[in-house]
C-alpha positions as CSV (number, residue, x, y, z in Angstrom):
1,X,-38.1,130.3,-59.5
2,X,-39.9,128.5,-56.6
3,X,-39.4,125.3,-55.8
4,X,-42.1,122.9,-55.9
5,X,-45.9,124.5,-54.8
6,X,-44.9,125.8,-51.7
7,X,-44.8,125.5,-48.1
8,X,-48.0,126.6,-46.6
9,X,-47.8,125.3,-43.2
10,X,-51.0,126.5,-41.5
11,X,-55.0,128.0,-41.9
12,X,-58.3,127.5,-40.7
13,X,-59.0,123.9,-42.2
14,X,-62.2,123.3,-44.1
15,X,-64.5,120.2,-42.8
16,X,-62.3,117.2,-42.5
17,X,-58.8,118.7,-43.7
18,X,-55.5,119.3,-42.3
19,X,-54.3,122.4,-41.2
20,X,-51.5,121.9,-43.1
21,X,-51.5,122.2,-46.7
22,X,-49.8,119.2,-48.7
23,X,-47.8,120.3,-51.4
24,X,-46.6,118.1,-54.0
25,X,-43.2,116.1,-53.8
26,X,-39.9,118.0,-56.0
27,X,-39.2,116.2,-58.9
28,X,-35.9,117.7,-59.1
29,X,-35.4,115.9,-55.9
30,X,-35.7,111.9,-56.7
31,X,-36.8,109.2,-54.2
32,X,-37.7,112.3,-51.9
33,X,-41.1,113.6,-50.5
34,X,-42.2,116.9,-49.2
35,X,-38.5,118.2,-46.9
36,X,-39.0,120.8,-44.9
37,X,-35.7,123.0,-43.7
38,X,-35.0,124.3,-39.8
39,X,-32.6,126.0,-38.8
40,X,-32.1,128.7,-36.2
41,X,-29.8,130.1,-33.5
42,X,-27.6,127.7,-31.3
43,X,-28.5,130.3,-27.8
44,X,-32.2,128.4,-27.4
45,X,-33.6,129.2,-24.2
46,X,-35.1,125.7,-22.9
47,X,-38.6,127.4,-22.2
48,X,-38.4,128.1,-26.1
49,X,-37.6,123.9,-27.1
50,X,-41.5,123.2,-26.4
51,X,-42.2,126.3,-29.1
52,X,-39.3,124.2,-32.2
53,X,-41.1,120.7,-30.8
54,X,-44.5,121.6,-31.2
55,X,-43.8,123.3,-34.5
56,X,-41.8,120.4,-35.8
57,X,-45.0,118.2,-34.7
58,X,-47.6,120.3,-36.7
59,X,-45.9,120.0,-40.3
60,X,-46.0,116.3,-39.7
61,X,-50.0,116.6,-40.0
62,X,-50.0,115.8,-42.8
63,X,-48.3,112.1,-44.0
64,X,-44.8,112.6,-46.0
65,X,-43.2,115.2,-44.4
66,X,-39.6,115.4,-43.5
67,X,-36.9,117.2,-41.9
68,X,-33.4,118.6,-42.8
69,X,-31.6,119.8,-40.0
70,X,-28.1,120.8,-38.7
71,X,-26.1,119.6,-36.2
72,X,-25.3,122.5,-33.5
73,X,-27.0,122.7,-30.3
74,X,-29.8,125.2,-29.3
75,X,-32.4,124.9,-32.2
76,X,-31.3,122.2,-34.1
77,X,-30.5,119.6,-31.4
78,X,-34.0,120.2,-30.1
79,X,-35.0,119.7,-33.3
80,X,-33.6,115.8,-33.2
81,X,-34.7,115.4,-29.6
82,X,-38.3,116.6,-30.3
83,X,-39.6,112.7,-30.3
84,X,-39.8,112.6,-34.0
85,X,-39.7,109.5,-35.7
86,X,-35.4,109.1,-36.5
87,X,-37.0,107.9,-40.3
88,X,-38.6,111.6,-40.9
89,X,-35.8,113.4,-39.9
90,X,-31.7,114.2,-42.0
91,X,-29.5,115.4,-39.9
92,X,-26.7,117.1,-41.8
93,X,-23.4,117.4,-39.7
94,X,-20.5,119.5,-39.8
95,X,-18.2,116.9,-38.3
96,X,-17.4,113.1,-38.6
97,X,-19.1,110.0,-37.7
98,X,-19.8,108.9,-34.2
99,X,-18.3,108.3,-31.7
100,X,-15.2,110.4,-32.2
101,X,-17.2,112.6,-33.7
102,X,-13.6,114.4,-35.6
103,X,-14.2,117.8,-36.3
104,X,-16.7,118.7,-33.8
105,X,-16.4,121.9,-32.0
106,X,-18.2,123.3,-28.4
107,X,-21.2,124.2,-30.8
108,X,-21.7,121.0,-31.5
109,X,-24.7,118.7,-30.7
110,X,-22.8,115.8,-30.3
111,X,-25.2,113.6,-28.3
112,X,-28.2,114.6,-29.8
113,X,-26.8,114.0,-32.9
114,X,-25.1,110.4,-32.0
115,X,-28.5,109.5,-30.4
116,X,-30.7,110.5,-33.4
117,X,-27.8,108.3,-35.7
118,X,-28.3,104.9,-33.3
119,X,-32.1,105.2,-33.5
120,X,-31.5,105.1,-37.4
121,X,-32.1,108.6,-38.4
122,X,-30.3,109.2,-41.3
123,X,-27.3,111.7,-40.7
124,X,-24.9,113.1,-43.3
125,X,-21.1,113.1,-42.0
126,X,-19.0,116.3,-43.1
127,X,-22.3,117.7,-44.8
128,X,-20.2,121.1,-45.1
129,X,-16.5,119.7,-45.9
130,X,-14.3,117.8,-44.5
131,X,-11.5,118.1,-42.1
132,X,-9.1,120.6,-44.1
133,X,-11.8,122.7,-44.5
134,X,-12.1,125.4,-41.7
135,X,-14.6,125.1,-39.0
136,X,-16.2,128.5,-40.3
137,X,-16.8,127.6,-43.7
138,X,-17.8,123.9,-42.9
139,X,-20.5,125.3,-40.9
140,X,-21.6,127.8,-43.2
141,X,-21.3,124.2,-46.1
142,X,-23.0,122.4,-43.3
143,X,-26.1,125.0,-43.6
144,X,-26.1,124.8,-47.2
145,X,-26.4,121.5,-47.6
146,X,-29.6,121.8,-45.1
147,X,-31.2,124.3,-47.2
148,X,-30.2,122.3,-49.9
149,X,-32.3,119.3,-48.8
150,X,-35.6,121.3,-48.6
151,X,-38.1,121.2,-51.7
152,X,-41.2,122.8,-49.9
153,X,-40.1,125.7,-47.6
154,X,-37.7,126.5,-44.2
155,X,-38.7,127.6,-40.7
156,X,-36.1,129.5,-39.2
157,X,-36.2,130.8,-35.1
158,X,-34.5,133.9,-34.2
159,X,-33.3,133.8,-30.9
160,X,-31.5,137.8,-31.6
161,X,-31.3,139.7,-34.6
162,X,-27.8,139.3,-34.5
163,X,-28.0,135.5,-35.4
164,X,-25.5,135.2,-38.0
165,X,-25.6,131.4,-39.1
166,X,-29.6,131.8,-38.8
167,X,-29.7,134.8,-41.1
168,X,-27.6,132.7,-44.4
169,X,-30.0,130.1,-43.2
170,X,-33.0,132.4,-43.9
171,X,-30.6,134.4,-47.2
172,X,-29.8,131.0,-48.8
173,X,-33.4,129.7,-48.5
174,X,-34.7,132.8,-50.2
175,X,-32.1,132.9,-53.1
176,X,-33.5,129.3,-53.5
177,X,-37.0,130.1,-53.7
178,X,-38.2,128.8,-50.9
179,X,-41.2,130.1,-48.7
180,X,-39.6,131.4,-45.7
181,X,-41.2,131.3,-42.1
182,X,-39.9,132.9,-39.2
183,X,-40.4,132.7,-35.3
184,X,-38.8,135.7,-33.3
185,X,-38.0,134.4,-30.3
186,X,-37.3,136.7,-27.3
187,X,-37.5,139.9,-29.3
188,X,-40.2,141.5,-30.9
189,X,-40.3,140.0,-34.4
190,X,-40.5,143.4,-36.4
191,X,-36.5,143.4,-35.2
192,X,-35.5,140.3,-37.6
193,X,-33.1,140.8,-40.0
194,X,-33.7,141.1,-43.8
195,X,-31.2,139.1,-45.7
196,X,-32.1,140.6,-48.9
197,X,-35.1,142.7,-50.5
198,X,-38.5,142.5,-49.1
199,X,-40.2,142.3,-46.0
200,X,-41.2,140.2,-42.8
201,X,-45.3,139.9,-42.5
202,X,-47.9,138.4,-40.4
203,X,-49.3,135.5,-42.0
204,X,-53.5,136.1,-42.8
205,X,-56.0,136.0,-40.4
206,X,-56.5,132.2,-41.8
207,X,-53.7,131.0,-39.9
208,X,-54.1,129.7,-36.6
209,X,-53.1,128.1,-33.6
210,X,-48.9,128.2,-32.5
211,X,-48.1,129.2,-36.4
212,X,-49.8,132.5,-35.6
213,X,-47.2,133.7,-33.9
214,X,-44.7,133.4,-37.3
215,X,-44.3,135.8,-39.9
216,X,-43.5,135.1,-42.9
217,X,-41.0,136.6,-46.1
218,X,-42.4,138.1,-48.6
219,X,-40.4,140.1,-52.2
């Protein structure tokens, strides 16, 4: 079953609308609005962090929004270092508060992460576990919890088809329910990975502008 109405994040507007669709808050979710999931491969190219800012920017066209996000670097630290408002965006991170930050690792986003927590963005310490947990399966907690957050829908970015932790990103976001949109980034997008039954499409001629350039999952 789907969660909520679903994420439709871009179409040709009609005479003084958005171009992104509002859908209705989760009331399985309390005291939480529309939350979007990102998530995506920690080898980012930095001619590809304009591409996660400006997509990040465009679901906030309409009021409500938020984010759930990991902690690594590549996608997700450009994600927190996008100039978002810190009260829009969760981090969820695989390690321990700042500034030791215990349980980090060289994939970590450490100061992107510790900056987004002293501007007040809201961050979730040992989102996947905590220190007697393995690094493997606290990451793989950490993107659970991510895709956990998200009531309307997850944008993932595929910087290879061999993006493991991207790929249970995009798995566990199906299995939820969630609309699924994808950005193949380096590669032609036809390449990405199906996690489980169905198939990667372009969205409809109705979408338009940087979101034409997703596809998106379909069963």
């Amino acid at each position: 079953m789907s969660r909520g109405a679903g994420f439709v994040p871009a179409r040709a507007p009609s005479a003084g609308e958005s171009s992104i669709v509002p859908v209705p808050s989760n009331p399985a979710i309390p005291g939480r609005g529309v939350v979007v999931a990102v998530a995506g491969s920690r080898s980012l190219p930095p001619t590809a962090a304009p591409l996660v800012s400006a997509v990040c920017q465009s679901i906030f066209t309409v009021p409500g929004r938020s984010l759930a996000v990991g902690c690594a670097v590549g996608v997700d630290a450009a994600v927190l270092t996008a100039g978002l408002s810190p009260a829009t965006v969760r981090c969820f991170a695989a390690f321990g508060p700042v500034p030791k930050c215990a349980g980090s690792w060289s994939g970590s986003a450490r100061a992107a992460v510790s900056k987004h927590a002293a501007a007040g963005g809201s961050v979730a310490w040992f989102a996947g576990g905590d220190l007697v947990v393995p690094l493997r399966a606290r990451l793989a907690g950490r993107t659970a919890a991510v895709i956990g957050a998200a009531s309307a829908g997850c944008v993932v970015f595929f910087t290879s088809p061999e993006s493991r932790g991207t790929l249970l990103a995009t798995k566990l976001a199906i299995t939820a329910g969630l609309p699924v949109w994808a950005f193949a980034i380096g590669f032609p997008w036809f390449l990405l990975p199906r996690p489980v039954s169905g198939i990667w499409t372009k969205p409809n001629q109705t979408v338009e502008g940087i979101w034409s350039s997703a596809v998106v999952w379909r069963t």
